[in-house]
N, C-alpha and C positions, 0 to 999 in steps of 0.2 A: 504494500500500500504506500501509495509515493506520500500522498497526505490527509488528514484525517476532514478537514473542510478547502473547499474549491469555490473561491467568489468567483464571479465572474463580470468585471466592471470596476474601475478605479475612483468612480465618483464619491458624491459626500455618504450615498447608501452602501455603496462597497465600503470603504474604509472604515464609516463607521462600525459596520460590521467584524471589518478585519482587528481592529482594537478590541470588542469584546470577545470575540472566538478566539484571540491571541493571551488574553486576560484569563482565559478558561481552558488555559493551558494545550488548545489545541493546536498541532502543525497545519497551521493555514497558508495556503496561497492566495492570492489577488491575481487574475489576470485578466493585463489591459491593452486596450487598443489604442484609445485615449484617455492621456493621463489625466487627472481629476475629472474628466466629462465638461459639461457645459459648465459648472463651477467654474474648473479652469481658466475659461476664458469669459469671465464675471468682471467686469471692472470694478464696480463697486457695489459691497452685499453691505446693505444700513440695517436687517435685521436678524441677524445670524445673532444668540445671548453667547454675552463675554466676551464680545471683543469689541466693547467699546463705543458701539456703535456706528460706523465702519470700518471695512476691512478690504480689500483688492481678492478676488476670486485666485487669484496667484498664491499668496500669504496662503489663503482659508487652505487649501491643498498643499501646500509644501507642510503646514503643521499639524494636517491630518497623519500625511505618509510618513513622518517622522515619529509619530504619535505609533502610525503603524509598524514601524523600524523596531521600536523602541519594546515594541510586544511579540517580536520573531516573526512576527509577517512578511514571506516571501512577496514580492514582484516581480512577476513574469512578463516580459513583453512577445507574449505571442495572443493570436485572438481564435476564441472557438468556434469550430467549423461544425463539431455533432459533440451531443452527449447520449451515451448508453447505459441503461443499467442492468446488471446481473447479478440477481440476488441481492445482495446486500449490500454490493460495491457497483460503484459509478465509475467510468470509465468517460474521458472528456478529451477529443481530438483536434488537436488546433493545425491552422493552415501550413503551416510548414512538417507536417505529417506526425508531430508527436502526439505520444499516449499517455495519459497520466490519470491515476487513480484515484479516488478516494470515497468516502461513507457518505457525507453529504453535499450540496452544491448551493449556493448563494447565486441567483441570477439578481443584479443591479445592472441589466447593460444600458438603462436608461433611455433615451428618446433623440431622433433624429429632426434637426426643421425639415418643417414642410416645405414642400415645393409649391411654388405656383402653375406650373407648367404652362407660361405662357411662352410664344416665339421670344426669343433674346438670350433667356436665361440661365439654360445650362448652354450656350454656345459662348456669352460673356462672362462666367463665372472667374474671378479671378480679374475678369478685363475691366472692373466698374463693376460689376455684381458679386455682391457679399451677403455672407449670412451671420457673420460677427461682426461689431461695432468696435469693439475692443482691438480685433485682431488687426483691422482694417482701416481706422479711422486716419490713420497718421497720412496715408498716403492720399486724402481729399482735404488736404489742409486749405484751406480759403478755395474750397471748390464747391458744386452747388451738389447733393445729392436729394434723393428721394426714400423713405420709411415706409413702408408698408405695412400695417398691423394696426391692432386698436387695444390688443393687451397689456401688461404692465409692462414685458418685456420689450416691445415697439416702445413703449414711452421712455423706460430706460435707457433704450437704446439712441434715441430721437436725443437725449436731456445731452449724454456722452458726445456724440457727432457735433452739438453744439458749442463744443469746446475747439472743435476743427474746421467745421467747413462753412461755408460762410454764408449760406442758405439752404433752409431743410424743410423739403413739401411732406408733411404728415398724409399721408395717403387711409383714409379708414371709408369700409361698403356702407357702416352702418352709419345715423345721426348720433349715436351719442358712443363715447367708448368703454369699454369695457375693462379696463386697469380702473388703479386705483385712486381716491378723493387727489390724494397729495401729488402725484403723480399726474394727472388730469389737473390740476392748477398750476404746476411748474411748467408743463408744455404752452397752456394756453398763455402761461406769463412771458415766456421764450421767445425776445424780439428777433432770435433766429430763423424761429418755426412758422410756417404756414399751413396750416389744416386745411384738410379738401375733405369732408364729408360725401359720404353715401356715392363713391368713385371707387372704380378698381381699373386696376393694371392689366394692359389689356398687351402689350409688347413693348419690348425693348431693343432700342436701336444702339448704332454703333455706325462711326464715320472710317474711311478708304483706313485709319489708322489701325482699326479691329477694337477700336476702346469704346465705350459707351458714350452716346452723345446725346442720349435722349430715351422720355418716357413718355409714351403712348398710355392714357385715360380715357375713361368713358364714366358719363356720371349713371349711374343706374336709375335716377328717377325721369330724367329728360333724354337719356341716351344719346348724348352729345359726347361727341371726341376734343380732346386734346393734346400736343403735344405738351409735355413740360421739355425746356432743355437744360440739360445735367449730366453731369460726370459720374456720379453713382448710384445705384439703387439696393440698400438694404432692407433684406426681405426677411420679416417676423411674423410669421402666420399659425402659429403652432409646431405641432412635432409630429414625428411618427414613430412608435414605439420599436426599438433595436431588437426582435424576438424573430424576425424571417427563419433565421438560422435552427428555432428548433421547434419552428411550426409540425414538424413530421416525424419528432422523435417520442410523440403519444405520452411524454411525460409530463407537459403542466397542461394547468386549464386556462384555456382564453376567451378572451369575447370575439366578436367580426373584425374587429378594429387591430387587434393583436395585440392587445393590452393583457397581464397576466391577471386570472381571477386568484386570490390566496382565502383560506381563513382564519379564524384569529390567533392563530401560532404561526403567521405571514409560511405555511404549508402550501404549495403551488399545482400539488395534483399526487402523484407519485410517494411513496416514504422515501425520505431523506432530500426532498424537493423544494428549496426555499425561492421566496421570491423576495425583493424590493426596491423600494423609489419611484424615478418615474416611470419605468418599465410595468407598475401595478393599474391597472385598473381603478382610479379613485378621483375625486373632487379637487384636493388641495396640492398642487407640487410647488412644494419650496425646499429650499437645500433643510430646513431642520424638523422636514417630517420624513424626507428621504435616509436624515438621519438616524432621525428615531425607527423607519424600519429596518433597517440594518442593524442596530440593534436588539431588536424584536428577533428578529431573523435568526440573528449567530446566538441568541440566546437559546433560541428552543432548538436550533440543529445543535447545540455543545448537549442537552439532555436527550435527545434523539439519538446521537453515537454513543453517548455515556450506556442509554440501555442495548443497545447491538453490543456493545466489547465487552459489557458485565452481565 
């Protein structure tokens, strides 16, 4: 038995997990694809308790996996391709062809953004189209971009870019938005920001250079077109939950959506099957409920192998 729990996902639901299953004396691994997940590339979390009151999604993961370090938790950088189970032991396959073993398995792989799939967009990715504000903003310094979304994390994102570009069209389908009170006053306060209500993104252009140079709208009550012209377009529309991979392995339960169903020992279908964060099927995702199941998680998988080995 290579080890005795197997996360799968480095985010703030993996790690946190990996610190209590490491605390409970089990040989745990972490493996990841990408290191801290969306956290990672978090610019600023104002409500994560203890620290202060903000903190840079950078910081919150480096003193997770030190946290994790510091409790014998392995990091593996490879990613899982199948998980099998036989009997009593799990067997879990990552892309570079390895095998590795263990009793129980932590799925945290978290959530992917959504696409729009409109023309432009995956042709421009990278060229003026982005799906991080964080990763990206530096390089639209005093240039004009466009936000798409009407969630917290559009507005978050929208608040960040206003620190670099030098005008930001708020792009949302609906009239009113959907984040939060304080967050919805900071944007509308935003002499950067321009809101376009009850419009969606219908294409995205690009001039002889291959860069973006423009965004194509359409208001949905009047059905009028227009171009906006801009150098970027970041795109915040949701996620799609990181589970393709073990759609066909008959071991957890899911909805349509591919979100994992658990119950309340975060159990995912199978014995020795755990799930959590945003990978679950649930109402609220923030880094510290993603926490707390990962928590939950490595707790009842550390009494679930204690009764298999005793």
């Amino acid at each position: 038995m290579n080890y005795d729990l197997i996360i799968i996902g480095s985010g703030p639901a993996g790690m946190s997990a990996g610190v209590y299953a490491g605390r409970a004396t089990l040989k745990t691994a972490i493996f990841e694809k990408q290191p801290g997940g969306q956290m990672g590339s978090t610019w600023s979390i104002e409500n994560y308790p203890g620290t202060g009151g903000t903190v840079s999604g950078y910081r919150l993961n480096e003193d997770m996996r030190r946290q994790c370090a510091d409790n014998n938790v392995e990091f593996v950088q490879e990613s899982i391709t199948d998980i099998k189970k036989n009997g009593e032991t799990i067997e879990v396959t990552t892309e570079l062809g390895n095998t590795y073993t263990c009793y129980a398995v932590i799925l945290a792989t978290g959530a992917d953004p959504r696409k729009l799939g409109i023309p432009g967009e995956s042709e421009y990715r990278g060229l003026g189209v982005s799906y991080c504000a964080t990763c990206d903003a530096n390089f639209f310094k005093d240039l004009r971009v466009a936000v798409i979304g009407g969630g917290d994390t559009a507005l978050e994102e929208a608040l960040y870019l206003s620190k670099f570009a030098s005008e930001i069209t708020l792009i949302h389908r609906r009239d009113t938005f959907r984040g939060s009170k304080i967050l919805v006053n900071r944007v509308e306060n935003d002499p950067k920001i321009k809101i376009l209500y009850d419009t969606v993104p219908v294409k995205i252009t690009a001039g002889s250079d291959g860069l973006v140079n423009g965004l194509v709208v359409k208001n949905v009550k009047d059905e009028q077109e227009q171009t906006i012209p801009l150098e970027g377009v970041f795109i915040f529309v949701g996620h799609v939950p990181n589970t393709g991979f073990i759609k066909n392995t008959g071991l957890f339960d899911m909805d349509d959506q591919g979100y994992i169903l658990v119950n309340s020992e975060m159990n995912a279908g199978k014995p020795g099957i755990y799930a959590a964060g945003d990978v679950l099927q649930k109402e609220i995702r923030q880094i510290v409920t993603a926490a707390a199941d990962g928590a939950e998680a490595a707790i009842n998988s550390a009494h679930y192998i204690e009764e298999i080995e005793y």
